[in-house]
C-alpha positions in Angstrom: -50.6 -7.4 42.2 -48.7 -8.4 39.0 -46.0 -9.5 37.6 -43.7 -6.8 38.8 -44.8 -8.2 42.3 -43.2 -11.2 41.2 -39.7 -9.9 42.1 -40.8 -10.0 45.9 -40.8 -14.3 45.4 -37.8 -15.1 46.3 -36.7 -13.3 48.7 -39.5 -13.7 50.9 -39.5 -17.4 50.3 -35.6 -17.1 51.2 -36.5 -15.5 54.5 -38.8 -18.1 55.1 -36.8 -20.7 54.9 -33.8 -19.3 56.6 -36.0 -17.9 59.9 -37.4 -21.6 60.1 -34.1 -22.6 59.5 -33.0 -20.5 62.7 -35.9 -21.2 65.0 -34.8 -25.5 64.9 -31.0 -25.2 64.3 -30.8 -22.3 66.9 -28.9 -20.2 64.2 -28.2 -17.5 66.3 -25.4 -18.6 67.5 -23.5 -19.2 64.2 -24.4 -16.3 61.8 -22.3 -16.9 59.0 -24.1 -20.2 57.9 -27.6 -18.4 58.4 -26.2 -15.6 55.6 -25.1 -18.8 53.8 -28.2 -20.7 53.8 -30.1 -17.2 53.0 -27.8 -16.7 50.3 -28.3 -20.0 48.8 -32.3 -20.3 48.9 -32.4 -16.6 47.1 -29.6 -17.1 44.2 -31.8 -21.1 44.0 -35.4 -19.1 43.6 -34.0 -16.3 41.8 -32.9 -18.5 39.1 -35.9 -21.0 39.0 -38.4 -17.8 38.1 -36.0 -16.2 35.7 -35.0 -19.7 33.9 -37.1 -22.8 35.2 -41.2 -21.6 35.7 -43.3 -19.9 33.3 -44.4 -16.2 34.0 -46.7 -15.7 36.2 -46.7 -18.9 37.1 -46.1 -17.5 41.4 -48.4 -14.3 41.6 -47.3 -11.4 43.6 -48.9 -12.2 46.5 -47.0 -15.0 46.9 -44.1 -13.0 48.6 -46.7 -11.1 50.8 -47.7 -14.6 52.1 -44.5 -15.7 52.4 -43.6 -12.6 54.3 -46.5 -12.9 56.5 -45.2 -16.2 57.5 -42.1 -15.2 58.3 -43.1 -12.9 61.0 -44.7 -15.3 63.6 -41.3 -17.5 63.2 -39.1 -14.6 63.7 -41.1 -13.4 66.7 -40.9 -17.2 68.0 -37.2 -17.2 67.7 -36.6 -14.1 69.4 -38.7 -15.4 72.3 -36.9 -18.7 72.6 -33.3 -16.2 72.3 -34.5 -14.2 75.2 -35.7 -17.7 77.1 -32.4 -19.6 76.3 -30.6 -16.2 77.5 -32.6 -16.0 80.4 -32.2 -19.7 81.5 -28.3 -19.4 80.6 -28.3 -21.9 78.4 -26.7 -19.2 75.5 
């Protein structure tokens, strides 16, 4: 884990943010501003590591972490899709 991991930052962070993101605003019903807000959090991170922070100042495992994260949310917002589908509230 190094520096080149580094590149993996933002956009796990961005996918982070944008599945929390979907599991409270229920974003799967509008699409276009989830691409949006992912769009947004990975140009912001992208520039603060190049420009803003110091190298190395986010290891590498950073993004794994991040990542990690992001796979009990997404698994939480399928279920509550396939309940809200179920209950016909979709």
């Amino acid at each position: 884990m190094g520096i080149e991991n580094e590149a993996l930052n933002g956009p796990a962070f961005a996918l982070l943010l944008t599945s929390l993101y979907v599991l409270r605003f229920r974003g799967w019903t509008r699409p276009g501003r989830v691409a949006a807000y992912f769009a947004f959090f990975l140009i912001l991170e992208t520039i603060a590591s190049r420009y803003l922070m110091p190298e190395g100042a986010f290891g590498g495992g950073l993004g794994l972490i991040c990542l990690g994260l992001t796979v009990p949310v997404v698994v939480a917002c399928v279920l509550v899709w396939l309940h809200e589908r179920r209950q016909g509230e979709l």
